[in-house]
KOLDOLUM-632998 format. One line per 5 residues: for each residue z, y, x of N, C-alpha, C, O. Coordinates in nm, 4 decimals. Atoms other than C-alpha are relative to their C-alpha. Last residue first. Example, Ala and Ser with C-alpha at 12.3 -4.5 7.8 and 13.67 -1.06 7.14 Angstrom:
# residues 2
-0.0060 -0.1190 -0.0820 0.7140 -0.1060 1.3670 0.0730 0.1090 -0.0770 0.0899 0.2198 -0.0261 | 0.0000 -0.1190 0.0890 0.7800 -0.4500 1.2300 0.0000 0.1200 0.0900 0.0665 0.1181 0.1936
END
This chain:
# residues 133
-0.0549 0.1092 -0.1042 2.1095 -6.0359 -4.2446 0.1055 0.0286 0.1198 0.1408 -0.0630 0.1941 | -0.0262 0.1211 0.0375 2.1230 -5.8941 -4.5729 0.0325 -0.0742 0.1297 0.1258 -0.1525 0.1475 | -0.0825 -0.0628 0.0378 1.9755 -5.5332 -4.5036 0.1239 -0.1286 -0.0105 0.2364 -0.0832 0.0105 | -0.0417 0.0546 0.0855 1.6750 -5.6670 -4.3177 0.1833 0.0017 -0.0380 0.2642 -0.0570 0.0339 | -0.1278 0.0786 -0.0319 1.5405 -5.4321 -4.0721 0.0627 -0.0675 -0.1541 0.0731 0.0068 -0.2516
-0.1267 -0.0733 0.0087 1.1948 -5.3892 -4.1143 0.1424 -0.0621 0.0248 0.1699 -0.1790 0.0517 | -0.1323 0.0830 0.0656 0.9353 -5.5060 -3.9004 0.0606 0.1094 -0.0762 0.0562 0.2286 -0.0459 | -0.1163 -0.0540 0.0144 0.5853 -5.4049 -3.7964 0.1177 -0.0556 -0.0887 0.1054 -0.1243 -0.1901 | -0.1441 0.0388 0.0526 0.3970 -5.6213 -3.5890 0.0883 0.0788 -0.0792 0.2039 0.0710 -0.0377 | -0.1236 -0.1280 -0.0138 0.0556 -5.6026 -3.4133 0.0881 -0.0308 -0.1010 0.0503 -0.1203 -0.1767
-0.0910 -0.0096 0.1112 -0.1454 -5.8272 -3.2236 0.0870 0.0989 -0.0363 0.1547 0.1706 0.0374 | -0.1421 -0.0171 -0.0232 -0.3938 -5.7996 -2.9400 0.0973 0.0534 -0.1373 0.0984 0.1671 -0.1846 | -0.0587 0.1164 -0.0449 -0.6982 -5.9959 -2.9207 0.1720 0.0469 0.0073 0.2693 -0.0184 0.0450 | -0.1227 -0.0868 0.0705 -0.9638 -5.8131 -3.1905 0.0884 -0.1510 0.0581 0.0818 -0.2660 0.0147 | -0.0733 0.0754 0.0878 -1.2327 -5.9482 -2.9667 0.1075 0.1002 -0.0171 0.1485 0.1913 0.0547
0.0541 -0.0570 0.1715 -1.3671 -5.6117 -2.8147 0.0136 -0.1120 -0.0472 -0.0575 -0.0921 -0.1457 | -0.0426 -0.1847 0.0451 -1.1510 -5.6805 -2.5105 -0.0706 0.0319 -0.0980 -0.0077 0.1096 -0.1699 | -0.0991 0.0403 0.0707 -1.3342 -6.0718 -2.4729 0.1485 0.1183 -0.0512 0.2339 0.0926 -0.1360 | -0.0126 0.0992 0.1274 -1.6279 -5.9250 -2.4579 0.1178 -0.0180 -0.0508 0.1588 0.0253 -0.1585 | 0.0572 -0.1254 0.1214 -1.5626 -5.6653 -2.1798 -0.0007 -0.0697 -0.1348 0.0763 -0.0327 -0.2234
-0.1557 -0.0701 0.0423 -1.3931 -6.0035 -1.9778 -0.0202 0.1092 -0.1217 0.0360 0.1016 -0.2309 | -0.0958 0.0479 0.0128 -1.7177 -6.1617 -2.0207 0.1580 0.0420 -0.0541 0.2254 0.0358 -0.1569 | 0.0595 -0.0146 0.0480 -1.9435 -5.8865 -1.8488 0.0660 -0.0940 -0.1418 0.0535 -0.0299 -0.2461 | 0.0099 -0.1254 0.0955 -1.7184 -5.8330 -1.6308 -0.0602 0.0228 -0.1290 -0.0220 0.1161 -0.1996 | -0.0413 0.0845 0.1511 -1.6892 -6.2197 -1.4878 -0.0110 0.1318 -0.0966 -0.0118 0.1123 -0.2182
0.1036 0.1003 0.0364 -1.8208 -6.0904 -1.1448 -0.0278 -0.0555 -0.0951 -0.1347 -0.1134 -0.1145 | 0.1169 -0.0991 -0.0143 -1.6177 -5.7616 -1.1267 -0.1422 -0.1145 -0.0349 -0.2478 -0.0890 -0.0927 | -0.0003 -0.0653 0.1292 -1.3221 -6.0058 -1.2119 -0.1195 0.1028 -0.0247 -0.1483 0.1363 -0.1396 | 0.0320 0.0890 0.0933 -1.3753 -6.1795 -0.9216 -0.0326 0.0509 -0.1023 -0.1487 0.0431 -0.1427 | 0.1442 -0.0005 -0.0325 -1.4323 -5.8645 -0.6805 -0.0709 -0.1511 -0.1279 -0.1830 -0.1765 -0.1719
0.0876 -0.1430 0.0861 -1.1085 -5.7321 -0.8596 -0.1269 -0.0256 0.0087 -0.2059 0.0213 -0.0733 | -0.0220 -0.0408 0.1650 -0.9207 -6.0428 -0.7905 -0.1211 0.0941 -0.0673 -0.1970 0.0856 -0.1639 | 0.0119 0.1178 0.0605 -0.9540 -6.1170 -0.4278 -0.0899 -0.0045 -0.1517 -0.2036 -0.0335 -0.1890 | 0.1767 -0.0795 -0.0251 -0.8853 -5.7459 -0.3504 -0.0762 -0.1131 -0.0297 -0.1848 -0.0812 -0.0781 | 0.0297 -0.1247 0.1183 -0.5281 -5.8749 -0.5682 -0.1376 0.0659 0.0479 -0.2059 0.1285 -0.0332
-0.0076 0.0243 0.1377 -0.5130 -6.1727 -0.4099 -0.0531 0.0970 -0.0753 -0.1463 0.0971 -0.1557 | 0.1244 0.1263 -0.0451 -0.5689 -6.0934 -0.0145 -0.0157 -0.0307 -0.1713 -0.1346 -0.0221 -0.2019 | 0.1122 -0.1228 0.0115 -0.3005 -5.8139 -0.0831 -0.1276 -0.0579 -0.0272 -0.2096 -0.0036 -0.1011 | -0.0509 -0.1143 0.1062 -0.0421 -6.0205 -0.2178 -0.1478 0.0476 -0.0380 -0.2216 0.0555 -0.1363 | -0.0038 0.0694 0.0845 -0.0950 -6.2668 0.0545 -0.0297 0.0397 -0.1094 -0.1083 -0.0351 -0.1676
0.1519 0.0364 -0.0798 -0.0902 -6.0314 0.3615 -0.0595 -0.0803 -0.1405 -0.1753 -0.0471 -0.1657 | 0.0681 -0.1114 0.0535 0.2661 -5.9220 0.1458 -0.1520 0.0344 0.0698 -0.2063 0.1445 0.0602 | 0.0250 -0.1153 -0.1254 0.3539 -6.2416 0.1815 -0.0061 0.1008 -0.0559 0.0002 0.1046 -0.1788 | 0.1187 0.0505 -0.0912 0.4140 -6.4997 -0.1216 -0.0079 0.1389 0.1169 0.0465 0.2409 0.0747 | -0.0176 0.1641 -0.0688 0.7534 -6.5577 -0.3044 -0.1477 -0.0272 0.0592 -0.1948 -0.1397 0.0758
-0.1348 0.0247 -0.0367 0.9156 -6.2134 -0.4118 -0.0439 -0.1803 0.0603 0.0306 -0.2677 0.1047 | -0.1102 -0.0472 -0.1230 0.5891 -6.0110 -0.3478 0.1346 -0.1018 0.0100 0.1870 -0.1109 0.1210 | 0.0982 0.0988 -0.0486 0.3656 -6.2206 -0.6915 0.0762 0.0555 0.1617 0.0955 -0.0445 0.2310 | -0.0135 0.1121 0.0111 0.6394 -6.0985 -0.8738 -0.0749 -0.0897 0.0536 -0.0614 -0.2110 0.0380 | -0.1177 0.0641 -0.0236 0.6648 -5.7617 -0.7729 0.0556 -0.1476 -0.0086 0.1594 -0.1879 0.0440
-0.0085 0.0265 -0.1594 0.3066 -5.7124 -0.7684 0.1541 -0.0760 0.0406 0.1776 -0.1764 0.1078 | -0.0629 0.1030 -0.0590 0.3040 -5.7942 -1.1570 0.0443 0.0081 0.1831 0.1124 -0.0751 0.2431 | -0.0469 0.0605 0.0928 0.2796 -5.4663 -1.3349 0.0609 -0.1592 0.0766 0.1792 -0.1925 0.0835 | -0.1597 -0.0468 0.0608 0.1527 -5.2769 -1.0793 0.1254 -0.0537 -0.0363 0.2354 -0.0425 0.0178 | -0.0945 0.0028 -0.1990 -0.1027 -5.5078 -0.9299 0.1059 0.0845 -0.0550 0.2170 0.0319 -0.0616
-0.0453 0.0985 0.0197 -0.2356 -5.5136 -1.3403 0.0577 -0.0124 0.0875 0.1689 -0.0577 0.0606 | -0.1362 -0.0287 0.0891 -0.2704 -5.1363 -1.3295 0.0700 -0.1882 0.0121 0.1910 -0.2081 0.0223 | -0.1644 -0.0533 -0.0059 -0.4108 -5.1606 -1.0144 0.0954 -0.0155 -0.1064 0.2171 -0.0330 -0.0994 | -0.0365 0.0691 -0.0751 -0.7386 -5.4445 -1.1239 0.1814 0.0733 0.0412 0.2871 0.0127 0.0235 | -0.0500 0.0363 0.0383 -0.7901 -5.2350 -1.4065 0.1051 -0.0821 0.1167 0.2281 -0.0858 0.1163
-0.1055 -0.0341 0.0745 -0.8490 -4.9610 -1.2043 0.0525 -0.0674 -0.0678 0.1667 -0.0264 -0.0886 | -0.0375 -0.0839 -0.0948 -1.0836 -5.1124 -0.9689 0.1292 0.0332 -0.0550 0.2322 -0.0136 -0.0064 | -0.0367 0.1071 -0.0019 -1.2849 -5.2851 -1.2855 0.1651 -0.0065 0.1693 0.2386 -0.1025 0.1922 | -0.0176 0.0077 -0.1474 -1.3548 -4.9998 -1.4018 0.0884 -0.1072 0.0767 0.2109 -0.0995 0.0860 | -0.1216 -0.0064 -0.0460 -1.4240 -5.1622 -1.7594 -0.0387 0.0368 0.1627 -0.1196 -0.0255 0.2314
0.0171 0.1435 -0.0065 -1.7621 -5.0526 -1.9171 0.1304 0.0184 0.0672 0.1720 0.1323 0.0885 | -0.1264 0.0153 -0.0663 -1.8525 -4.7722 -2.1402 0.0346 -0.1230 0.0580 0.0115 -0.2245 -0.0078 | 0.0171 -0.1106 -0.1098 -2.2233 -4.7483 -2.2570 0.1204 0.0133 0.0457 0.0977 0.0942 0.1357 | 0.0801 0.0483 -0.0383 -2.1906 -5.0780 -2.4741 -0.0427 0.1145 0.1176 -0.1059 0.0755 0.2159 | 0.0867 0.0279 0.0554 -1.8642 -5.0052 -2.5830 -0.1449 -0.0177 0.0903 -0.1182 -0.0236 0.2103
0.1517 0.0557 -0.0994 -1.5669 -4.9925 -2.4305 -0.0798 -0.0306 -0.1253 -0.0377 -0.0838 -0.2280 | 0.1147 -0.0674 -0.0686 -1.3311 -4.7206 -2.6006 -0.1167 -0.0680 0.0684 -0.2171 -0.0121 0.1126 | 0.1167 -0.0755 0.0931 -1.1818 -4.9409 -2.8709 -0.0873 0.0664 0.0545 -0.2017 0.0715 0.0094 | 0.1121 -0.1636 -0.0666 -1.0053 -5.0899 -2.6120 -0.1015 0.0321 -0.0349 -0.2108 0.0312 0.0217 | -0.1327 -0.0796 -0.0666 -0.6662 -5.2971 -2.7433 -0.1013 0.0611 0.0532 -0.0622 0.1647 0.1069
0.0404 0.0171 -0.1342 -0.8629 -5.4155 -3.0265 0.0462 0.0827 0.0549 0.0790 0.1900 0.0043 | 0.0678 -0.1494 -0.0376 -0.6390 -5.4671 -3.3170 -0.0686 -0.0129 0.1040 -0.0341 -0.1089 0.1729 | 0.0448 -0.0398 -0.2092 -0.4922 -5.7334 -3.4496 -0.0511 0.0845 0.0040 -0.0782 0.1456 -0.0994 | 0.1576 -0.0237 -0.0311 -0.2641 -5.7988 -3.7841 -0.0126 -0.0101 0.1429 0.0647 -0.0338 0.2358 | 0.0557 0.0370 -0.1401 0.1091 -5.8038 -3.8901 -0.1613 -0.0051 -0.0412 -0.2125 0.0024 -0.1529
0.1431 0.0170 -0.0682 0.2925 -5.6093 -4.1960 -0.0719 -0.0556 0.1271 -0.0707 0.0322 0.2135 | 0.0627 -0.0477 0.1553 0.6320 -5.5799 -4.3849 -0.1716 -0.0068 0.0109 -0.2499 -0.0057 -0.0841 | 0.1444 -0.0569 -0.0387 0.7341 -5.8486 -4.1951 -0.0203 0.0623 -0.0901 -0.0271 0.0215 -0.2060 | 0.1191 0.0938 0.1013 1.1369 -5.9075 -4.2892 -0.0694 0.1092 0.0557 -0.0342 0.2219 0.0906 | 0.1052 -0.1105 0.0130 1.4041 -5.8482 -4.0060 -0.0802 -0.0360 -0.1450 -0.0576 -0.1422 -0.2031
-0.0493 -0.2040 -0.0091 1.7513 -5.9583 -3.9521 -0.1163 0.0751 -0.0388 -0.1083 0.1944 -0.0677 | -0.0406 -0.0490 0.1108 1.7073 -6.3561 -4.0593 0.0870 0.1753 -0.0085 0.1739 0.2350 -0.0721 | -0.1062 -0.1035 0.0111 1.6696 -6.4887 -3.7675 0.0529 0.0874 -0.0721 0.1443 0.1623 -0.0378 | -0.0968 0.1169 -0.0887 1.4306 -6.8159 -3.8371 0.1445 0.1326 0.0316 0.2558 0.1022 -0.0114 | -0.0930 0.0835 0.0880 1.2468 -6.5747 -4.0131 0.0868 -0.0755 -0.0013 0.1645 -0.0922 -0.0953
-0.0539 -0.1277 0.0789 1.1459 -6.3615 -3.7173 0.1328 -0.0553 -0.1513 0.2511 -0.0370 -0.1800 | -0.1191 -0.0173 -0.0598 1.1362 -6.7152 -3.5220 0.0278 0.1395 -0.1101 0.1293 0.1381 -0.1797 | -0.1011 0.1337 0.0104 0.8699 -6.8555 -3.7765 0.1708 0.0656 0.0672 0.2784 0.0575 0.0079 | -0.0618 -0.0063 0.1499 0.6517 -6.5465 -3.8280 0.1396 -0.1064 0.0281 0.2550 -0.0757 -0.0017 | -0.0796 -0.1684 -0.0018 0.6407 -6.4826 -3.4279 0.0672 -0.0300 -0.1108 0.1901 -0.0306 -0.1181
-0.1353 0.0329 -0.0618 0.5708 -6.9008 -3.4002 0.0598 0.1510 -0.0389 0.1764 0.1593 -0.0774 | -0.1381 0.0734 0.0820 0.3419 -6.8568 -3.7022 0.0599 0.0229 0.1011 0.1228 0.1245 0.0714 | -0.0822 -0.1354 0.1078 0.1231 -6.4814 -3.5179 0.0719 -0.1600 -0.0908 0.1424 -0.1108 -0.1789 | 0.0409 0.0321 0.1303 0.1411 -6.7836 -3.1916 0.0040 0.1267 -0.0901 0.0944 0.2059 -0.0632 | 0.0129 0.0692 0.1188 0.3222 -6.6680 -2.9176 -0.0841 -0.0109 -0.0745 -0.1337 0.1015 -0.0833
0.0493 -0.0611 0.1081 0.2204 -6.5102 -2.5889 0.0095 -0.0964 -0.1053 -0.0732 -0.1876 -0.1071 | -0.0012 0.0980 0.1190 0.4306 -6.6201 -2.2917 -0.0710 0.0462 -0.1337 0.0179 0.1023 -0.1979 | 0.1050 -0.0851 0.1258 0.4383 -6.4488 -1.9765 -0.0015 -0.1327 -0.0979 0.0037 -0.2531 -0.0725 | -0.1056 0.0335 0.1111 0.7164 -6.5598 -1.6891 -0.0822 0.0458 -0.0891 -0.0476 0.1633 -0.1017 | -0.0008 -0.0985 0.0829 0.4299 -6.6121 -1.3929 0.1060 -0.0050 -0.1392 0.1056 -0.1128 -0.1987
0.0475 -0.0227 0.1629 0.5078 -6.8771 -1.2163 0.0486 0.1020 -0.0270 0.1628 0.1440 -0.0086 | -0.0311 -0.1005 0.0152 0.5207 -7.0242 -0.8175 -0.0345 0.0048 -0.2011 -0.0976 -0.0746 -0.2708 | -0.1352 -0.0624 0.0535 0.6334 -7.3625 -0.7283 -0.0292 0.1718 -0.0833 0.0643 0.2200 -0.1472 | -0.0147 0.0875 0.1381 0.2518 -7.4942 -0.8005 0.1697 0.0349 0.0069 0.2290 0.0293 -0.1009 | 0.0667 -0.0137 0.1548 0.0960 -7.2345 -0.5457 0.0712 -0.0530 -0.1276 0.0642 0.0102 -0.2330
-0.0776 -0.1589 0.0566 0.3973 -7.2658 -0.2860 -0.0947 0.0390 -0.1067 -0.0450 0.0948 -0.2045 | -0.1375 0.0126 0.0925 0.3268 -7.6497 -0.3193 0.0514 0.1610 -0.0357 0.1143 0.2067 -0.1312 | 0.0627 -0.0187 0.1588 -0.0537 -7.5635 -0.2531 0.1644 -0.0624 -0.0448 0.1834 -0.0923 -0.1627 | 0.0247 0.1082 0.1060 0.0680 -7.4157 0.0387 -0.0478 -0.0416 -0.0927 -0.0962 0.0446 -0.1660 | -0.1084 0.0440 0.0499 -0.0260 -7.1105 0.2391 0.0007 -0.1560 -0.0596 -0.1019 -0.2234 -0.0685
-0.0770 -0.1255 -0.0226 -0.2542 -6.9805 0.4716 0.1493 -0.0422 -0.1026 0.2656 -0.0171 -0.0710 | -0.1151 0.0262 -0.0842 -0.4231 -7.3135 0.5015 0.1033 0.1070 -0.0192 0.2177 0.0706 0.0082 | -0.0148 0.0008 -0.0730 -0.7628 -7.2571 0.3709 0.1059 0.0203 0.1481 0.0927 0.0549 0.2655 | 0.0991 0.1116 -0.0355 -0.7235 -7.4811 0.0866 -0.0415 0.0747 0.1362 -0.0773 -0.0144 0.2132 | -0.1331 0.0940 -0.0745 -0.3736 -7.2278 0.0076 -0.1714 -0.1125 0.0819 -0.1565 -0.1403 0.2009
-0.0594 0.0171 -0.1394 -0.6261 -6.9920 0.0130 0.0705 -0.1037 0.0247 0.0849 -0.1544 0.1360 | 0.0734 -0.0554 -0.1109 -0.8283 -7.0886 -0.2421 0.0403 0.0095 0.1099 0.0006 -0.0589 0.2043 | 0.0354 0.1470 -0.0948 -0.5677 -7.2380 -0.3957 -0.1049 0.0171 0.0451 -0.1326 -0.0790 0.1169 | -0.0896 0.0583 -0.0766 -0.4599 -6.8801 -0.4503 0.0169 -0.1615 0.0690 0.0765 -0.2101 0.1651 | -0.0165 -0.0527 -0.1053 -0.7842 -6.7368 -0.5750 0.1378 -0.0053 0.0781 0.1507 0.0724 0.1728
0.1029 0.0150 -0.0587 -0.8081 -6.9932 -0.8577 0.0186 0.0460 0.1486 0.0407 -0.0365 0.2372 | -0.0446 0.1220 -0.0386 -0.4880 -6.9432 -0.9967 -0.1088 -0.0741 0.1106 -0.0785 -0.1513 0.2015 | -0.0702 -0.0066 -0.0741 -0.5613 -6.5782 -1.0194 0.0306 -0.1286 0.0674 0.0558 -0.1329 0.1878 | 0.0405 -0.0617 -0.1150 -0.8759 -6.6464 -1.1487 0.0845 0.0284 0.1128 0.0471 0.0286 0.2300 | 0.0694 0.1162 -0.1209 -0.7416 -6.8443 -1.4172 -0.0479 0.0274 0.1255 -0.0430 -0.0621 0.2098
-0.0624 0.1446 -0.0706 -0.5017 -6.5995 -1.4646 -0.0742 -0.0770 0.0478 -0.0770 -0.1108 0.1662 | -0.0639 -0.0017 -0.1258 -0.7939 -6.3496 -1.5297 0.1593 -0.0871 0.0801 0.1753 -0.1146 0.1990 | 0.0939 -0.0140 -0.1079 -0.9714 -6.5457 -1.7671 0.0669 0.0511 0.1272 0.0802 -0.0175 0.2285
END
């Protein structure tokens, strides 16, 4: 959801000129979330670890129906995390326009996003080290 939004709110602008829609379609995020086979597959495929356990978890046990995401705060932590990468190839007028962009989207889809955070969406992994490999 929020990628799409991001992707959204940049041909947005680019449609009102401020930028390209080639600087939209040169730009990319490096994120990749495997598969729990592709994890199993490459783990095994390297032959240093064996799974002693994987699963999911919900990554915010605290929202519940009287807790809701500040949507404000999520919005920073995520500008944190990527600003630097959305800074090395669009403005910093650009940046900003995105990310206040963002939060008012995401404030609109809240109800949604909260959902999809109490799906059990984030995986977990423990390895050991394999004595053999």
């Amino acid at each position: 959801m929020m990628y799409n939004c991001m992707a959204s709110i940049l041909l947005d602008i680019a449609k009102r000129g401020l930028i390209t829609e080639e600087q939209v379609d040169a730009f990319n995020l490096p994120t990749y979330a495997a598969s729990p086979g592709e994890f199993v597959s490459v783990v095994e495929n390297n032959g240093y670890f064996n799974i002693v356990t994987m699963g999911e978890s919900n990554p915010s046990p605290w929202l519940t129906d009287d807790v809701h995401v500040d949507m404000n705060e999520f919005v920073s932590h995520i500008r944190a995390a990527m600003e630097g990468m959305f800074s090395k190839h669009f403005s910093r007028e650009i940046v900003n326009e995105m990310f206040e962009q963002l939060e008012a989207r995401l404030s609109e889809i809240s109800v949604e996003m909260e959902s999809a955070y109490k799906d059990k969406i984030q995986a977990f992994y423990v390895l050991q080290r394999n004595d053999s490999g």
